[in-house]
C-alpha positions in Angstrom: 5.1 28.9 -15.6 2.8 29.7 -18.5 -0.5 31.3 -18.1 -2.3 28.1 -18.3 -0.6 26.7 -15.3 -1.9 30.0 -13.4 -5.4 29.9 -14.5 -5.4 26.2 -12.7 -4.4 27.3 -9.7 -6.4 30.1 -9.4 -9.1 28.1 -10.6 -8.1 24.5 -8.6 -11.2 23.4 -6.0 -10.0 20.8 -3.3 -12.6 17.6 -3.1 -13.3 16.8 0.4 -12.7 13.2 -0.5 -9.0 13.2 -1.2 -7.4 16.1 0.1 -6.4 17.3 -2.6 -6.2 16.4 -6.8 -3.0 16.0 -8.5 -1.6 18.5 -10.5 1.7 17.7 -11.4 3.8 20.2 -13.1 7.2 18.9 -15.1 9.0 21.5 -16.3 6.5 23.9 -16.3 4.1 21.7 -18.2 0.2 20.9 -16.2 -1.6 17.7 -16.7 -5.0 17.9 -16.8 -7.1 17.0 -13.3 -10.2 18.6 -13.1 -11.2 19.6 -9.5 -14.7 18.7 -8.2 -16.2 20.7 -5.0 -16.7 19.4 -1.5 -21.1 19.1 -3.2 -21.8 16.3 -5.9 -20.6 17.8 -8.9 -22.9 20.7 -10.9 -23.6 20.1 -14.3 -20.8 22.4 -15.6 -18.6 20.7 -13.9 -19.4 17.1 -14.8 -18.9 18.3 -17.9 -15.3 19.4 -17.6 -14.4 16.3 -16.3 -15.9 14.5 -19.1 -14.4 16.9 -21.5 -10.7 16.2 -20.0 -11.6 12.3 -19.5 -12.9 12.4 -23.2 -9.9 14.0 -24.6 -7.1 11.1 -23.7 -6.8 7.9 -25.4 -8.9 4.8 -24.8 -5.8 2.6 -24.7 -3.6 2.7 -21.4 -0.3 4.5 -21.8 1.9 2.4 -18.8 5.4 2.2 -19.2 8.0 0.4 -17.0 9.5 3.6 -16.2 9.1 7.4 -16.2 12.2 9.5 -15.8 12.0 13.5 -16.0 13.5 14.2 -12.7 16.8 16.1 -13.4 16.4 16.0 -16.7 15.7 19.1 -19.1 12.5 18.9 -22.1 12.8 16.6 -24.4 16.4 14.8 -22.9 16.1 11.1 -22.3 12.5 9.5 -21.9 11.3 12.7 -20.7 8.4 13.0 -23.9 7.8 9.1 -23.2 7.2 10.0 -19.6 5.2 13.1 -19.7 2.8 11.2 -22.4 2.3 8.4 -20.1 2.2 10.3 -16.7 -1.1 11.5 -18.5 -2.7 8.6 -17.1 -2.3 9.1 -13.6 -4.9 11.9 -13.2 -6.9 10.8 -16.2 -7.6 7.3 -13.8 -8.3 9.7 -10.9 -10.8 12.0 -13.3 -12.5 8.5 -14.4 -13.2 7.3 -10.4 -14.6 11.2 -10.0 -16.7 10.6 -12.7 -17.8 7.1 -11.6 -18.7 8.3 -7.7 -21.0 10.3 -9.6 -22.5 9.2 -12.4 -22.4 5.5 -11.5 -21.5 4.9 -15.3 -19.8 1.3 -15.9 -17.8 2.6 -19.0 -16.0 4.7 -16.2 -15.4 1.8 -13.9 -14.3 0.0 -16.9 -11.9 2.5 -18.6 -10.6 3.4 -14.9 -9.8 -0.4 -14.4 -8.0 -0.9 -17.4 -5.5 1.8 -16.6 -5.0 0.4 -12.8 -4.1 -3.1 -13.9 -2.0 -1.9 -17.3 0.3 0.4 -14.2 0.1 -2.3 -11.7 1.4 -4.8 -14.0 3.4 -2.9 -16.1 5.6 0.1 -14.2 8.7 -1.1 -11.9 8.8 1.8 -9.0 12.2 3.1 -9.7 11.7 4.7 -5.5 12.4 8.2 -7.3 10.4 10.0 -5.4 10.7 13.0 -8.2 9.6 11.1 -10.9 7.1 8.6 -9.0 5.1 11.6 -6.8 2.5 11.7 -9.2 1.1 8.2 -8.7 -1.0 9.5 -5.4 -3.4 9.9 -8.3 -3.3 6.3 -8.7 -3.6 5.7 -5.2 -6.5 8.0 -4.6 -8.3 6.7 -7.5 -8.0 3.2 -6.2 -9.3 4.3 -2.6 -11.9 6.5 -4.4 -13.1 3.2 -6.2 -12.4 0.6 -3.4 -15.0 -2.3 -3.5 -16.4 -1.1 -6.7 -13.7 -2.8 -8.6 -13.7 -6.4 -10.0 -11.7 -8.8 -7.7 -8.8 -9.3 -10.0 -8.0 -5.4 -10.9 -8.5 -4.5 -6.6 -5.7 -7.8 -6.3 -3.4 -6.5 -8.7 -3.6 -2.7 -7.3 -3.0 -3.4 -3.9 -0.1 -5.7 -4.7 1.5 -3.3 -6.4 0.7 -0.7 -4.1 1.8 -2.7 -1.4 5.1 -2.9 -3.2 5.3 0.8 -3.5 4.1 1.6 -0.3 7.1 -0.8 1.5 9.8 -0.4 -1.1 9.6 3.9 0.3 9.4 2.6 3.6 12.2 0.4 3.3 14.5 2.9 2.0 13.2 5.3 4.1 14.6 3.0 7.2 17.4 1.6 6.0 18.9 4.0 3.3 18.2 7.1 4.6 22.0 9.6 4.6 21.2 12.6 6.3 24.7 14.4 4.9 23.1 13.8 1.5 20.4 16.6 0.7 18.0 14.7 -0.9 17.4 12.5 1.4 16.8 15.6 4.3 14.7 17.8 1.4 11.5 17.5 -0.6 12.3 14.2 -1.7 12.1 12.5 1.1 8.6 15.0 2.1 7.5 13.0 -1.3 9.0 9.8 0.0 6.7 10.0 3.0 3.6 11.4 1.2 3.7 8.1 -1.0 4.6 5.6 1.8 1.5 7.1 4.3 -0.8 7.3 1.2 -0.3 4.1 0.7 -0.5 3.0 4.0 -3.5 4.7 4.4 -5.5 3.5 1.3 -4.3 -0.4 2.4 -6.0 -0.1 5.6 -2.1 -1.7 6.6 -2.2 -0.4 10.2 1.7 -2.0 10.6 2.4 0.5 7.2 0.6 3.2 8.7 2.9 3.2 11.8 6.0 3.0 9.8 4.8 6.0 7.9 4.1 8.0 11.1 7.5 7.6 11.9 9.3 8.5 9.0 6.4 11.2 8.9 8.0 12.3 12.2 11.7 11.9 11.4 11.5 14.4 8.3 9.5 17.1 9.8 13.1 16.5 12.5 15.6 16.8 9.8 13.5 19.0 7.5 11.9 21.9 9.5 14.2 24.0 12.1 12.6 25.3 15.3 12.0 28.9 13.5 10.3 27.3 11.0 12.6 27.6 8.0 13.0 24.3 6.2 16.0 23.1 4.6 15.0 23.4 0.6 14.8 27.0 1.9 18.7 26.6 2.5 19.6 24.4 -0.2 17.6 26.3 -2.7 17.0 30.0 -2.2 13.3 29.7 -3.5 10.1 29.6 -1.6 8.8 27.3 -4.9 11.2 24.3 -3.2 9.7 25.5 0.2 5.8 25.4 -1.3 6.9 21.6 -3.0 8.2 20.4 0.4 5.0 21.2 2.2 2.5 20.2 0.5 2.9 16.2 0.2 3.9 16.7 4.2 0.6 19.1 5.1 -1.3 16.2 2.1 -0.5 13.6 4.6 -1.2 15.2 7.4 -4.9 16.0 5.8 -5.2 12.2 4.9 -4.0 11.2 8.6 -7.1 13.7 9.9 -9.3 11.5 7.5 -9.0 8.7 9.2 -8.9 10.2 12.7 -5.4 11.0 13.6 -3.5 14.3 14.3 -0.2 14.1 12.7 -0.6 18.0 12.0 0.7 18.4 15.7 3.4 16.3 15.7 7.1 17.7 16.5 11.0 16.9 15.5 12.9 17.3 17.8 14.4 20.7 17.5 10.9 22.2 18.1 10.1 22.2 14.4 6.5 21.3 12.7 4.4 21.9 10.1 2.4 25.1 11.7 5.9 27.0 12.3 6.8 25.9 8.3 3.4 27.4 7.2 3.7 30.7 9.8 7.1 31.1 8.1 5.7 30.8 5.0 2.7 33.2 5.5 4.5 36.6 5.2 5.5 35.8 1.8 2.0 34.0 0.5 0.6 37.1 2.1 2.2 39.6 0.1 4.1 41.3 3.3 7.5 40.3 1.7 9.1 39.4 -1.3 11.3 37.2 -2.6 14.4 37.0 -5.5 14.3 33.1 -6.7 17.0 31.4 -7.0 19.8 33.8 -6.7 21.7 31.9 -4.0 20.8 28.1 -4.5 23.4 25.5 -3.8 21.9 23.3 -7.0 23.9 23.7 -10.2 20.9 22.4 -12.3 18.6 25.4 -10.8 21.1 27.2 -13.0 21.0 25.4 -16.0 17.0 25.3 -16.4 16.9 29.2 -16.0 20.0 28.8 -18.6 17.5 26.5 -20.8 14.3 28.9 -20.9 12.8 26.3 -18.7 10.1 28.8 -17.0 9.9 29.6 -12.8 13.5 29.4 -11.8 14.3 33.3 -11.4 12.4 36.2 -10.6 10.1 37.3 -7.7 8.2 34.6 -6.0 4.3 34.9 -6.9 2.4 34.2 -3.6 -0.2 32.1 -5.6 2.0 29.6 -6.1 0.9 29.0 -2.3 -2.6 28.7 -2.8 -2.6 25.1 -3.2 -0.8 24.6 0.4 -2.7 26.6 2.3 -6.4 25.1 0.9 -5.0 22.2 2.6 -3.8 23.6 5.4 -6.9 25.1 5.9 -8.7 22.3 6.6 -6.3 21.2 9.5 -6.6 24.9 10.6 -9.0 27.4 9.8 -6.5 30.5 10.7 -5.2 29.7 7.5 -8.4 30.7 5.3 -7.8 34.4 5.2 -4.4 33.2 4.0 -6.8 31.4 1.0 -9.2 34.2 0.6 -6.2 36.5 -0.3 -4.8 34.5 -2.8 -8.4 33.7 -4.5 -9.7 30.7 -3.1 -12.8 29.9 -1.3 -13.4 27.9 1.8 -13.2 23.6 1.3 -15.0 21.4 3.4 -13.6 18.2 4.9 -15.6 14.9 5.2 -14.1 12.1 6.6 
């Protein structure tokens, strides 16, 4: 990852709002989402996000479908897609900006790029490719009531769609002797189901999502703690992008009351044996050689492309992220934070 990509971590603040801003990285590239503290935004800050919102188009970018999953730079529609997955977090940025400046150009712009997605991108249920759109979602739950009639139908229609077509699959498809469907895509399966479910108000959705919430922590976590990307992958960065949409939802299910941060598979496993596995490494106490053993041929050919991240030691930053969030479903997890830079977040329901 380049040294841009590390100063935003380093740098990243958590809103209390929405557990946690999108930063998606393809191919070691960041988009820009400007983090806003658990406090109404200081003036520097309001700046930098009207700097980032300010430096994208005017004009929505939607497409009917991103694709850079599996894909190296520049292959396919992976340009297409990283140009137009710029709009995810630059709607998010806008509904920031809006909760706290109250400016109607904001409401506007951030409407316009709702509808264009909602109207215009076909989910593909790639969970790779489609994980960035909790910006979307959180941007529409940020912005709620605030938006016109017609731009709130069209969003939660499509969401709607999103939300069931992931918990469709996720009940009828799902083929536990195929990895993806046991690993961090289905963690990001789940994430965008409950999201969804959550920002609907659907409590039927909301159940669903609980359940397949449930089922993956069975499959994905063993009873030691150790999760299968571990396995499948040889590199803590698969164990890190497992986590985090599973400990994301569990954050969002503690906004609105619930403790899904508890919950168990079967075997034993759950998210606080994931994390306690985890810690050693994110604490500096061991080490770790990415890579070298993973099951995945195209690990092999990114490190063989230049493609950044996909050998050498493990850098326990890369953790920060996951624990911020975990801290604020546990607070034992804060020194784990402090450690790697960050400061403690708040959480408001």
């Amino acid at each position: 990852m380049s040294d841009i990509i590390d100063a935003c971590i380093t740098s990243f603040d958590v809103p209390c709002r929405l557990v946690l801003p999108l930063l998606v990285l393809v191919a070691g590239l960041p988009l820009p989402v400007v983090a806003e503290t658990c406090a109404a935004p200081n003036p520097a800050e309001l700046k930098s996000l009207r700097h980032a919102v300010d430096a994208e188009p005017l004009q929505p970018r939607a497409i009917a479908r991103v694709h850079t999953e599996g894909t190296l730079p520049h292959q396919g529609i992976w340009d297409q897609s990283l140009a137009a997955e710029r709009d995810w977090p630059l709607m998010l940025n806008l509904a920031r900006l809006y909760r706290a400046e109250h400016r109607p150009d904001d409401l506007k712009r951030a409407e316009a790029l709702l509808t264009a997605w909602a109207v215009t991108y076909r989910p593909s249920y790639n969970p790779i490719d489609e994980t960035g759109l909790d910006a979307m979602i959180d941007a529409y739950r940020l912005l709620d009531t605030d938006l016109d009639p017609k731009t709130r139908s069209a969003v939660s229609s499509f969401l709607k769609t999103l939300g069931n077509g992931y918990l469709t699959r996720l009940e009828n498809d799902l083929n536990p002797a195929k990895g993806s469907w046991i690993n961090n895509w289905t963690s990001h399966r789940v994430k965008l189901a409950a999201l969804t479910a959550f920002a609907l108000h659907d409590p039927a959705m909301i159940q669903r999502a609980k359940m397949a919430f449930i089922a993956q922590i069975n499959r994905n976590i063993g009873p030691e703690g150790e999760t299968v990307d571990f396995r499948q992958r040889d590199a803590l960065h698969y164990v890190v992008y497992d986590l985090e949409p599973l400990v994301r939802v569990a954050v969002a299910a503690k906004e609105q009351g619930m403790n899904w941060y508890g919950l168990k598979g079967a075997s034993g496993g759950d998210l606080e044996k994931a994390l306690a596995w985890l810690k050693p490494y994110a604490m500096g106490e061991k080490t770790h050689l990415e890579f070298v053993h993973s099951t995945v041929p195209f690990d092999a050919a990114r490190r063989k492309a230049g493609v950044k991240g996909f050998e050498g030691l493990w850098q326990p930053k890369r953790a920060l992220r996951l624990y911020r969030m975990a801290a604020m479903l546990d607070p034992r997890y804060q020194p784990i934070v402090d450690q790697l830079g960050g400061r403690k977040e708040c959480f408001i329901r």
